[in-house]
Structure formats: structure tokens, C-alpha cells
N, C-alpha and C positions, 0 to 999 in steps of 0.2 A: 217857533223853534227851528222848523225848515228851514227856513229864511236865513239863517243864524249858522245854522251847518251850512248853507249854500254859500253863504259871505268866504265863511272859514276855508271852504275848500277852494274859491276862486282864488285868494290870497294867495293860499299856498301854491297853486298850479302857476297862479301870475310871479310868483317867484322865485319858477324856475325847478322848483323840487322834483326831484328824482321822477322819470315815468319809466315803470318798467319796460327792457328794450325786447322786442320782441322779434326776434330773428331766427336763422334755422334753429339755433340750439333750443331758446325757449319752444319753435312747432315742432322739435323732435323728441320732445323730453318726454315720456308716457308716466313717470313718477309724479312731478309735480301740478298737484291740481288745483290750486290757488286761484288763478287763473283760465280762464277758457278765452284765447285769445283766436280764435279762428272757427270759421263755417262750421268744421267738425269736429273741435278743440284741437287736433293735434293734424302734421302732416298726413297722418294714419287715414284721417275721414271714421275715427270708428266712433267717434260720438261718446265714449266710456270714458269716468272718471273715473282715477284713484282716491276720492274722499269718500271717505267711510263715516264720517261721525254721523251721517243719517243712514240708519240703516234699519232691514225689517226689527231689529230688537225692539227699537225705540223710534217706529215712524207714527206711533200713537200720539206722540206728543208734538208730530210739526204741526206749527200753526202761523199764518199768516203774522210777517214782520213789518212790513210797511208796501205802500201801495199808491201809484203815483196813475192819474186821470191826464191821457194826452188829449189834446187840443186837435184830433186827426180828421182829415176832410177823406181820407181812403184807408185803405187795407195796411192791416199791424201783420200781416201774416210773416214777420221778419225773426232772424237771428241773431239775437244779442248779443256779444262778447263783453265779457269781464279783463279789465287788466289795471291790476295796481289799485284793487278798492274804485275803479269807476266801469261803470256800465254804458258802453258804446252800444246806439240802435238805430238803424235807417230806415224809417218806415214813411206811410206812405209813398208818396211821389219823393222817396229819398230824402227827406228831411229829415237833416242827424243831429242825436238828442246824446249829451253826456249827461250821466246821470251818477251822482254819489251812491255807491253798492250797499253800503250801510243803511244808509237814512233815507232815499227814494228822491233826496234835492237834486231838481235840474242845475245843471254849472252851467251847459250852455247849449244852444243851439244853431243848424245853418238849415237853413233853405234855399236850393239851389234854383228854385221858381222852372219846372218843369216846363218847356214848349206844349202851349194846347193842343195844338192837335196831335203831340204826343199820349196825351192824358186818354186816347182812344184806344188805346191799345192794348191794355195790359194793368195789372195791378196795385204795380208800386214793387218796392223794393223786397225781397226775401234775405237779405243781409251785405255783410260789409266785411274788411280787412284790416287789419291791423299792423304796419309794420316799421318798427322805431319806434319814432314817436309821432308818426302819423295816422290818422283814420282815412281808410280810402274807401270811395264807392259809387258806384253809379249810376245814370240817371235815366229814365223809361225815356227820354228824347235823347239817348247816346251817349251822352258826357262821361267822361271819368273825372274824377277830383280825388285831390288829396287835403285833410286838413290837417292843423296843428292841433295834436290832442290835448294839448295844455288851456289852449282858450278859441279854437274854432275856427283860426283866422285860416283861408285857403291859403293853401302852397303852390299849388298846380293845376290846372285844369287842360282838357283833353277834349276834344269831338272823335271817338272813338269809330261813327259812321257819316253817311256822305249826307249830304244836302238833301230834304223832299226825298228819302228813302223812306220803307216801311219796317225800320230797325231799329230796335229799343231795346231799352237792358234792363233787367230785373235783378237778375241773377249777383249772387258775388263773387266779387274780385277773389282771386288766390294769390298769393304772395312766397318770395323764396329768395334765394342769395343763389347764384350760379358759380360757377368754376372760378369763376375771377373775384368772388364776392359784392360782384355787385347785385344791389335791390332788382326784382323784380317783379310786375306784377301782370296779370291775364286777364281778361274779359273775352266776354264772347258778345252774345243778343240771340234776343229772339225775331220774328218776324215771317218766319216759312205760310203762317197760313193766312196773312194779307196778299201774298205774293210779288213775286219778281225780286224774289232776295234769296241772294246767295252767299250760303254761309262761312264765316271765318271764325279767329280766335286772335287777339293782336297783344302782344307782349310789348311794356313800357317799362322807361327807368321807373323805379319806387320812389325814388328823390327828387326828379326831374320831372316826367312824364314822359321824356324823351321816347319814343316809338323805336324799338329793337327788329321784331318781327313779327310778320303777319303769315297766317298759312289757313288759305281755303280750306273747306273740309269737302266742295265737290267741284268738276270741271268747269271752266267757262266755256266762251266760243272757240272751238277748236281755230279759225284761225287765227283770233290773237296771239296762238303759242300758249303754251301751257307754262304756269312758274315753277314748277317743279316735277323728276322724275313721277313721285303721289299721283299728281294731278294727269298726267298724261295715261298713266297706268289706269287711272279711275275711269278716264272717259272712253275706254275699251269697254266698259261695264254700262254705257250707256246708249240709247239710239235717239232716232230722230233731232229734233232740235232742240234741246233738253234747255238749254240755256236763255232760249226768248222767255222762260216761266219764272227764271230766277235756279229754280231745281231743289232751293233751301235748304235742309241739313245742317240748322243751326243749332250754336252751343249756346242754350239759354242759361242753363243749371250747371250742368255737374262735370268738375274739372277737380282734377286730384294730383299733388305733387309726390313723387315718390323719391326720398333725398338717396337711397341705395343708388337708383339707377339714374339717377338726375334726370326725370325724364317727367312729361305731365303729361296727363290721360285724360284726354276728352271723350265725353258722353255727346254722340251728334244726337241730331233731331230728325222729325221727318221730312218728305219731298215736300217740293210745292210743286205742280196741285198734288196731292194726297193721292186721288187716283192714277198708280202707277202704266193704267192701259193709255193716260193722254200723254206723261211727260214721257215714258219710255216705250214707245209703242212696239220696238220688236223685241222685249225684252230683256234681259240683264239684269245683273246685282245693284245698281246703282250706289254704286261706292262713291262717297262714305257719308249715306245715310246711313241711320240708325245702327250707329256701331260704336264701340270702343277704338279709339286711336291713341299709339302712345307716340308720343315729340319728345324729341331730343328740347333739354327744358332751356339751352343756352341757346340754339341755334334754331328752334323750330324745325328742325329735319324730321322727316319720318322713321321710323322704327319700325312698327307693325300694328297691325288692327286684327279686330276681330269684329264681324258684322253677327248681331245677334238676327235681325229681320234683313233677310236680303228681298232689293226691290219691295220694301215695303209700300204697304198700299191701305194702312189703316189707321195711319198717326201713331202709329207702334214708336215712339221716344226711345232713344238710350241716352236720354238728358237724366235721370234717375242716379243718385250719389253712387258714388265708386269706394268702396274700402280697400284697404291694404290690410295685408296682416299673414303672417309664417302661421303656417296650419300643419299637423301631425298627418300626412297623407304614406300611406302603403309603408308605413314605419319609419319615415324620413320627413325629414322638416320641409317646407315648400313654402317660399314666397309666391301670396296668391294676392289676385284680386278679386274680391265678390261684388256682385251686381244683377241688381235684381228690375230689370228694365220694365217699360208696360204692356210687354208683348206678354206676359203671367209666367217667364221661367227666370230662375234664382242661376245664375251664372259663375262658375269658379275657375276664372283663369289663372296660367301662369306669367308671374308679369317679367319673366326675362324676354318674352319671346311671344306672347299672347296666346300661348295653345291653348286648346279647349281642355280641362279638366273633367267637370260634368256641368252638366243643368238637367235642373227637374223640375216640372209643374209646383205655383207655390198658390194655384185657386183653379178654378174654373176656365179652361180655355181650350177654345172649339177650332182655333183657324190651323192648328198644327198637332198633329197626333206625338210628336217626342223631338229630340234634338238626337240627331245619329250623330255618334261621340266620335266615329270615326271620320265624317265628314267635315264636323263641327255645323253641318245645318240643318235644318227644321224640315220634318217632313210634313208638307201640308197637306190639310184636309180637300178636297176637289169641293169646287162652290164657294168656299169662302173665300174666295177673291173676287164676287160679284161680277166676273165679266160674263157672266149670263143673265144675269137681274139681282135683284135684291138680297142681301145675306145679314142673317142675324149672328154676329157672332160674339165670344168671352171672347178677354176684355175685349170694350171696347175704349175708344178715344182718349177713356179715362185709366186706362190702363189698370191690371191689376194692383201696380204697385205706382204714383205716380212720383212730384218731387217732395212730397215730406221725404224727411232724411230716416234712417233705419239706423241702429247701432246694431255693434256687436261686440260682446265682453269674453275677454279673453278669460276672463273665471270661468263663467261658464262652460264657454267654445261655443255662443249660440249669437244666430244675428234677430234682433226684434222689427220686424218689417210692418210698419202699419199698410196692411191689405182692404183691397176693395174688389168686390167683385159686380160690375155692373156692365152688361153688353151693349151691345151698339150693333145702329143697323146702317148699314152700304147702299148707297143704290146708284151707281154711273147715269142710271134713267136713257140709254140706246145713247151716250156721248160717245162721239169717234175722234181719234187723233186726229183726223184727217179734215175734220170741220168744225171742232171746236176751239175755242178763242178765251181768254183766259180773260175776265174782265171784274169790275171791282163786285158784281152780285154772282159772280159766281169763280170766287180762286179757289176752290178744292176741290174743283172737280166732280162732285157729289150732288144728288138732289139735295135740297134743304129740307132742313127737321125744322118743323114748326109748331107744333103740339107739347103742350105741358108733359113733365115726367113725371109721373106719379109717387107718391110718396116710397110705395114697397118696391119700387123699378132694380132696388141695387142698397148693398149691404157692405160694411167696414168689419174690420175685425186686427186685433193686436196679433201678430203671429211668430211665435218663438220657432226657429228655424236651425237646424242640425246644416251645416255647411259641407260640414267633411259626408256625411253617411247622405245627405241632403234629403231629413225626412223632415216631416213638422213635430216638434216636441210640444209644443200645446198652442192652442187659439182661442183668443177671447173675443166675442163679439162685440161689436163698441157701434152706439148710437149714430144711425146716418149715413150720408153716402162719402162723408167726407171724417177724416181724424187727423188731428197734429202728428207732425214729427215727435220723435223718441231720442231719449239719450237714456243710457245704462250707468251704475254705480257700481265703486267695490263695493257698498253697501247692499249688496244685492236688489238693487231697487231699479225699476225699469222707471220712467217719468212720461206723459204724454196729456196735451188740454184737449178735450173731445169737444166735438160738434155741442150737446147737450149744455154748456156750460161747467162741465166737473174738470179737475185738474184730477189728475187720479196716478195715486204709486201702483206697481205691482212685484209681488216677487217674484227676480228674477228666474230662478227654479223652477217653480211648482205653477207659474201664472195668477196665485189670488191673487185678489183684487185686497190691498191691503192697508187702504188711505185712499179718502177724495177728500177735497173741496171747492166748495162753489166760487166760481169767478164773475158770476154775475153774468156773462154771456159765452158765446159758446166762441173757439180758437181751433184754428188750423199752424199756427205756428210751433217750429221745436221751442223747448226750454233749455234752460243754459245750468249748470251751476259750478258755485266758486267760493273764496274762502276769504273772509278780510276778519284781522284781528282774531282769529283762532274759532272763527263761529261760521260756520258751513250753510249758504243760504243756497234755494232752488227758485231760480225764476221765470216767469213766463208771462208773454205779450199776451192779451184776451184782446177779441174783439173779431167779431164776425164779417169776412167778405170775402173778397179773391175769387178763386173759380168757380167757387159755391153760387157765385150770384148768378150765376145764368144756369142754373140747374133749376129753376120754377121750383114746382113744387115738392121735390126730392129734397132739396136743400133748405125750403123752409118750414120745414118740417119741425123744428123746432122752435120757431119763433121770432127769431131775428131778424125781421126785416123791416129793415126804416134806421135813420139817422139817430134815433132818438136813444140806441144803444151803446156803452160806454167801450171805449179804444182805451184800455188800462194796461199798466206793468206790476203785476203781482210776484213779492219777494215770502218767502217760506223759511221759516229758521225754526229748531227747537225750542218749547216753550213760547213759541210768536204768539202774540195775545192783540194786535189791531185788529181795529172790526173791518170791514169789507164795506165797500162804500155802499150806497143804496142806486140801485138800478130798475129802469123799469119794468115790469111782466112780461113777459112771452107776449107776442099776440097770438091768438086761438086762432082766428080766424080772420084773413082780409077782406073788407070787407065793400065792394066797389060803389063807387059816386056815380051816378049817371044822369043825365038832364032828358027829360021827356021829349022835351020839343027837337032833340037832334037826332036825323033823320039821317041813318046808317045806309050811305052808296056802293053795295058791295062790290063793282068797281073800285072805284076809290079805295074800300079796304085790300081789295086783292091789293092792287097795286101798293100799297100802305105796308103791306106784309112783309114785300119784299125788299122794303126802305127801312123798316125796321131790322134788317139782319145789322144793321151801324149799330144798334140799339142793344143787343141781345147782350151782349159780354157784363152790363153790368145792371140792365133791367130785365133782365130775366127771359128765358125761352118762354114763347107765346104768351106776354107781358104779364107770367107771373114771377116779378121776383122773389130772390131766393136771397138779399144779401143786402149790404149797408145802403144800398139807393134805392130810394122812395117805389112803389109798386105805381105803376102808372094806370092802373085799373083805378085805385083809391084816391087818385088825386084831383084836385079841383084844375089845375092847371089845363089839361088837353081840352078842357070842356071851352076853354078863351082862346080864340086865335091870337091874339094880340100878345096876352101873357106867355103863350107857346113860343110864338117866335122870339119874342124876346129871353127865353131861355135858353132854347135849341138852338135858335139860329146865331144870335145876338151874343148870347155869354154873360146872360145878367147872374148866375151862378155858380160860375166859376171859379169863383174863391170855395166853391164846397165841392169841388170837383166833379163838375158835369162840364163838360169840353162842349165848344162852339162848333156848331155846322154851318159854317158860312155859304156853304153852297149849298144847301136845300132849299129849292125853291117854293114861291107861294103853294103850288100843285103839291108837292110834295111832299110840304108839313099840314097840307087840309088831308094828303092819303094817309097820311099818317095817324092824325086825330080822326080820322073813319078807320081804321085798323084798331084802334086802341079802344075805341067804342063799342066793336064789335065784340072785341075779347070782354071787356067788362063785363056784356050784356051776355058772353057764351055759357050756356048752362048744358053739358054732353047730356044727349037723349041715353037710355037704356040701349038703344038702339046704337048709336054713337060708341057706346062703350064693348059694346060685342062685337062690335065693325072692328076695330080697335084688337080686340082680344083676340078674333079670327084671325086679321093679321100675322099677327106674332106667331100663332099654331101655326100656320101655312108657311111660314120662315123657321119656323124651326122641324118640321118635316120632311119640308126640301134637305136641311144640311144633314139630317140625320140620313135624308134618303144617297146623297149624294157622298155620305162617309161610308157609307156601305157598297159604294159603288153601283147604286141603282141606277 
């Protein structure tokens, strides 16, 4: 019967039928919710829909409508769009699936075959653009492309960054029409904490790809010249040689178009290195990291920023989605923008001009006592900026809030922020600007963290958020260190797929918890919903990996880890009555392989250890993963040199997304299989774990001593 609907609908799109055009009017429209044709449905970024036919009255009766098993070698943590009854998705390594909204029939797909040693880097895709009758999006090795969304054929394609950099895209494209009416569309990348990249934002025709403009977000080498006023201005804010590091402040995520003021709002990123004592050693704000920046949207001119983390020194992001939205502020209307970065405050600007409004603490955080409204900056705590030793502080790296998306409903007046609160610890370890050297085992500047996270280390929670008064009107606690994005209904229904495997409604009001269902594995992706034929469906990507995977044992806390768990797109409608495919159990416990006869050179593993930091981002911190690839404690593989190299080094698995190290040599895939041995075999003493617990007391006493001004 799939098969059948899939013929039917190719026909039609091959001839030519109408695709709905998706331009400013459709991304400004906030009434019609048919469609979700963009990252946050609408220009707004607010993630709210106007459809109501699911609503708390009757969310008793959603039930799974149909349910489609991809074929995916990485991370679904992607955002779907809906336009015209088809479901556009770019997941993994950006491979774009059209999908019948109705009936779950693939129409078609492209694979744009990701560069390997791009595949090192980063996730895969978190979503895609829409505009005409194109699908645009990105690729973790650079690219931009545009396809035909009628049948897939490419239109255009783009090398958005330069050769042999360490710049890749995850992030999605945003889309608009400028003064003149012509398409346009924005990317940014990520890559600040490989280093030696420094970060931009490059605007292309939408039709074309033709390249418009580019605007750094921090200074290069002062003698090149500077490209603009911004950037001259910026590098007053900087010292030393800021530029031999790259200095990064890139725009991975969150870019927002505001059609009022034609203008688009970049969320930067952090420095490279992270610690702020090596790249700017006599210090300064290092603009325009971790800031809000708005651009003129025709010309790339600057307008105004706002730095939420000046000179940040903690991976503090303001990559984190940007909302728009006219709020009821001291009895008068105000076009605001909210943003809620991973430094833990909830941010309300004014977007003619960027003033500060307020911000107020939205969890747990140690490194700044409040935001002086008058200054618009943070007044920090002494000590948590580790340039004396070690510092434990809220959030950490993982930010309170990080790029899951948050809504907010104008029924309400509330934003729904999926919150984490989990610390991190600093350590520069006696690094001086003056002799330290930025190299590929050490770009951030930081001792390395090499010990497993413990399951209780760091906690999630749903958090319904007062923007105007900016208190919390309620928190729900949610399974893990990790939760999906959120999107809100006029149906009073919040939507969000948890770590645990549940898709789960909530009403928006009061916070119960007022509908789940099982999706067979646990998602960090938002869900989308849209309306074909008069029947109101909610959808969402499952399938466990992304950042979770290098969180060890925090993250696998739940179960999912290994290949053998299903990358699914689950549809919800009233009355839905399909079963839920069958998937396999949690695992309880991993459980390691080891061969007696190999004889663990704790040389060889030290040095293993630290060849293994290539390793960490998708097999886990101190080789216990946390996510879709294989635990390399349990696997037979390290125990064989021969089958080792021929995976790691060789590329015999590549097609399942494990990328080639062609340069690791014999020595240093044998330190490696002595590293991974050792961890197999590690059992923490009693002793081990009080070493461990001291620790943490002794860092958290120092900052408590040193907020007191002891």
C-alpha cells in the first residue's frame, strides 16, 4: 500500500503540481498552521502553532498514525519541516528524505556523500530551509546545496568554507526576500573548538547560490586591514595575538530573521582556545564572541550587539535560538527578543537597538552573581575564571540551556525552555600566553577531562518561564542529562521526545504531564506539527546520539548504546491506531571483552589516552559510550591489530560512519588498543571514588570561599 501512495505522489510532483511557495508572506504569517515550513515555523523563531484540533480536551485519544524506519549510519537529532502534505528532513551527514505527511512514503531521497575526514567533527545535520520550491541545507564538510523539492534533482551547490579548514555546518540555513525581493539565504559553521578558525556568517542567492555577503563575527590580523568599521572596533576589545588561534566565535545554530527591521540576528559562539588568559592575555571583551549581533539582512552591515559573556572563558555559547515577539512591558507594547544562552540567564532585549531589558537566572550558576541592568554586564564571582587553579563551576560547557530549541506561546505569555543543569570543571593547569602553543592535543586551552561522568553528575528539566516578570511558573524534571527541543500549540499542549524513549504532551498552564508514548528509543530532536487534508498530525525524529555520545555514562544511562537501536520518524494523529515497530531493550549493563594474554603497557596507555581525545566526541569520554557507536570496551575489534587498523586507519566502516585516520601510526593505534584495554579492565577502588568526591568538596569550597571574598 506504501508503495502505492509513493508511485501516486511521485507522479504528481513529476507533473509539476502545485508546491506550496514558501516566501516572506508564508514565514510571516502566524495564523496559518498547515504547514511548518522553517527551523522555528515562522520568522518569529517562536516554535507555536495556531492548530488546535489536538488539544488537552482530547489528547487522550492521540495515537500513533504511521511510522517510517530510516536507514541512518548517524544522528536523526534533526528538524523536520512540513510544506504542502510532504515532510522535508536532513539527517545524518545531511542526507535529505521527502517524505508523504500522510502516509510515512519515502518520494525521494539525496545524499550528498559527506568528505571523511569531515565525519570527525560533528553530528550531522539539525535541520534544513525551505524556500519556493527549493530544499536547502547543509553539509558537516561545508557545502550548501539547494534541491528541487518536487523530485530531489540538485540546483545549486556551494563550498560555503576554504580547503583543509576545520569548518563544518550542522546548523540550518535561514531564508528571506530582501528590499529588492530577492531570495536569500545564511549559513554560518561550527569549528571554534578544533581550532584556528575564525568565525563568519556568508549570505547566497536562494536561486542561484551566488555569494552576496560575508561578515566575520571577530577581528583578523590587524595588519591585513580590517573589512569593516565592526571588525576594527572589535579588535580594540582584544590583545596579544588573538589571530595566530583562529579566536572562533562561530555561528553554528542560531540565526533569526526579523522581517520589521530587515535585519538577521546572529547567536556567536565561543573563543578558540576557550581559555580566555591564552588567546587574550591582557584582557578585553573579545567582541563578538558569545554575543547577540543584529546585520542589516541586504547588506551585512552592523547594527548593534549585545555580549551576553564578555571575554568569555567557559564555552559559554550564544549559539542558543533567538525569539522575536512584542511583549506588554511597563504598560506599552515592546518588540523584544528573548534568549536564553548557556551562560544559565533568560535574556530580553530590545531589538530596535539591542538594549538590555532584563535577564534573570533560569538554574544553577556559580560564575556570575546577577546581570547589572544598568551596565547590561555580569558581575562575576572571583575564582571562577580559574586563573588561579581549578574552578567548579554552574553551567558548565553544556550550558544551562543549550541548542534544543524552546518555544514560546503568545496564549500564554510563557517561553518553554528545555533546562539542564550540569557543572563543569576549568583547569588552565599553570598555561601562560607567553609559552603556550596551540596544537591539535591541546586547542582549548584546558587540562583534559578523561574520566567517565557519572550517571547523577547533571539533571534536565522542562521549564515554563514568565519573560516579562522573568520568574519560573513551573519545572518539570525530565529523564537525563540531555531532553529534545519543544514546540507549543494553541492547543495548549507543549510537545518534547525525552532521553528515556517517551514522546510526552504537557499542558501548557498548569505543567501536567498529560500524554506520553513510547518511541522505542530515546531523541534529542524538536518535533514539528502540521495539517494535510483537515487532520492535524504531530511529528518527531527518535533515535539516540549527537552530543550525548561523549557524555559516558551520564548519557547512557538509559540504554542506548550501540547501532542495533532504530533512527525512526514517528507521526501522531487522533484516533492513530498503528503499532510501533519492534525494537530492541535497553541495555542494563555493558558489559567488556578482554583477552587475558594482553598485557597492558601503561605507557603505551598513557600515551593512548591522549590519542584517544580524536576519539571521544562519538565513543564516549573515557571509552564509555554514551550513544549510537559501538562502546569500544565491548568490542572484539581492539583485541586484533590487523582488524583495528583496518577500521581506524583504513576506512573499512565507513559506509556506517566511522571516518578514516590515515595518519595514525603503527605506535599509535598499538597506544591506543593499550588505552582502551586498560579502561575495559578499570574497576574505581573505594578509594578511587572518595579521591574523586574530595575533589569536587575541595572545588567547591574554594569558590564558595572566594564568593565570600575570603
Amino acid at each position: 500500500m506504501k508503495h502505492l501512495i509513493r508511485c501516486a505522489a511521485l507522479m504528481l510532483l513529476a507533473a509539476g503540481s502545485a508546491v506550496a511557495s514558501v516566501d516572506n508572506a508564508a514565514l510571516s504569517d502566524a495564523a496559518d498552521g498547515r504547514d511548518w515550513p522553517a527551523w522555528g515555523r515562522s520568522f518569529s523563531e517562536q516554535r507555536y502553532s495556531p492548530l488546535d484540533q489536538i488539544n488537552t480536551g482530547n489528547i487522550g485519544k492521540l495515537g500513533l498514525s504511521w511510522s517510517l524506519e530510516l536507514d541512518e549510519v548517524w544522528n536523526v537529532s534533526s528538524q523536520p519541516l512540513a510544506v504542502d502534505g510532504v515532510i522535508y528532513t536532513a539527517v545524518g551527514y545531511s542526507r535529505v528524505y521527502a517524505i508523504d505527511a500522510k502516509s510515512g512514503a519515502v518520494l525521494w531521497q539525496y545524499d550528498p556523500q559527506v568528505d571523511p575526514r569531515k565525519m570527525r567533527m560533528a553530528w550531522g545535520s539539525r535541520g534544513l530551509a525551505f524556500w519556493n520550491d527549493k530544499v536547502i541545507t547543509g553539509v558537516q564538510d561545508g557545502r550548501l546545496f539547494a534541491l528541487d523539492a518536487r523530485t530531489g534533482e540538485k540546483v545549486w551547490e556551494v563550498q560555503t568554507t576554504e580547503p583543509g579548514d576545520n569548518r563544518y555546518i550542522t546548523g540550518a540555513p535561514r531564508v528571506w526576500s530582501g528590499r529588492d525581493g530577492r531570495g536569500r539565504v545564511i549559513i554560518g559553521h561550527g569549528g571554534a573548538d578544533f581550532g584556528h578558525v575564525r568565525g563568519y556568517v556568508t549570505t547566497y542567492d536562494a536561486d542561484t547560490g551566488e555569494q552576496l555577503w560575508r561578515w566575520y563575527t571577530v577581528p583578523g590580523n590587524p595588519a591585513d586591514g580590517f573589512e569593516n568599521e565592526a571588525m576594527a572596533r572589535a579588535a580594540e576589545t582584544w590583545s596579544g595575538e588573538w589571530w595566530t588561534f583562529g579566536a572562533g566565535g562561530t555561528v553554528w545554530n542560531a540565526m533569526t530573521y526579523d522581517p520589521e527591521y530587515n535585519r538577521v540576528y546572529l547567536g556567536t559562539g565561543n573563543g578558540s582556545p576557550w581559555n580566555a588568559q591564552l588567546r587574550n592575555p591582557d584582557g578585553g571583551d573579545s567582541l563578538y564572541l558569545c554575543s547577540v549581533v543584529a546585520l542589516d539582512a541586504d547588506t551585512g552591515e552592523y547594527a548593534w550587539h549585545y555580549q551576553t559573556t564578555p571575554n568569555e572563558t567557559w564555552d559559554y555559547n550564544s549559539s542558543m535560538d533567538m525569539v522575536t515577539a512584542t511583549l506588554e512591558l511597563d504598560g506599552a507594547p515592546r518588540k523584544v527578543l528573548m534568549h536564553a544562552p548557556k551562560n544559565g540567564f533568560f535574556y530580553v532585549l530590545d531589538r530596535e537597538d539591542g538594549a538590555l531589558i532584563s535577564a534573570e537566572k533560569i538554574g544553577k550558576v556559580t560564575w556570575a552573581e546577577r546581570i547589572d541592568l544598568a551596565t547590561g554586564r555580569p558581575v562575576e564571582i572571583p575564582g571562577a575564571r580559574y586563573t588561579d587553579g581549578p574552578a567548579l563551576v554552574w553551567p558548565g560547557s553544556g550550558g544551562t540551556h543549550n541548542w534544543h530549541p524552546m518555544a514560546f506561546s503568545p496564549d500564554t505569555g510563557l517561553a518553554y525552555i528545555p533546562a539542564r543543569e550540569l557543572p563543569g570543571v576549568y583547569d588552565g593547569e599553570g598555561r601562560k600566553a607567553t609559552t603556550w602553543k596551540m596544537t591539535p592535543d591541546d586547542v582549548m586551552g584546558l587540562k583534559g577531562f578523561f574520566d567517565d561522568i557519572p550517571k547523577n553528575a547533571g539533571s534536565t528539566s522542562l521549564l515554563a518561564w514568565n519573560p516579562v516578570t522573568q520568574q519560573e511558573v513551573w519545572r518539570n524534571p525530565t529523564p537525563g542529562a540531555t531532553a529534545g527541543g519543544v514546540i507549543v500549540t494553541r492547543g495548549g499542549l507543549v510537545f518534547q521526545g525525552l532521553a528515556d524513549g517517551r514522546f510526552v504532551a504537557t499542558d501548557a498552564k498548569t505543567g501536567a504531564e498529560v500524554w506520553s508514548h513510547p518511541m522505542g528509543v530515546g531523541t534529542q530532536a524538536p518535533p514539528l506539527t502540521y495539517e494535510v487534508d483537515g487532520v492535524q498530525y504531530v511529528a518527531v525524529l527518535a533515535g539516540w546520539g549527537g552530543a550525548p555520545s561523549l557524555l559516558g555514562s551520564l548519557a547512557a544511562q538509559h540504554g542506548w548504546v550501540g547501532r542495533q537501536f532504530p533512527r525512526r520518524l514517528l507521526a501522531f494523529a487522533l484516533d492513530g491506531k498503528a503499532r510501533l515497530p519492534d525494537s530492541p531493550p535497553p541495555v542494563e549493563q555493558v558489559e567488556p571483552v578482554d583477552d587475558p594474554a594482553f598485557v597492558v603497557d601503561a605507557a603505551k596507555a598513557e600515551r593512548g589516552k591522549l590519542i584517544y581525545q580524536d576519539c571521544v566526541i562519538c565513543h564516549g569520554t573515557a571509552v564509555v559510550a554514551g550513544g549510537y557507536a559501538p562502546d569500544l570496551r565491548a568490542s572484539t575489534v581492539p583485541l586484533s591489530a590487523e582488524a583495528f587498523a583496518a577500521i581506524v586507519r583504513d576506512g573499512a566502516l565507513m559506509s556506517r560512519g566511522m571516518p578514516p585516520f590515515a595518519e595514525f601510526s603503527d605506535a599509535e593505534l598499538e597506544a591506543l588498543q593499550h588505552y582502551i584495554r586498560q579502561r575495559a579492565r578499570h574497576e574505581p577502588s573505594v578509594w578511587d571514588q572518595l579521591g574523586q568526591a574530595w575533589d569536587f568538596i575541595k572545588l567547591m569550597v574554594r569558590m564558595e570561599l572566594a564568593k565570600r571574598g575570603w
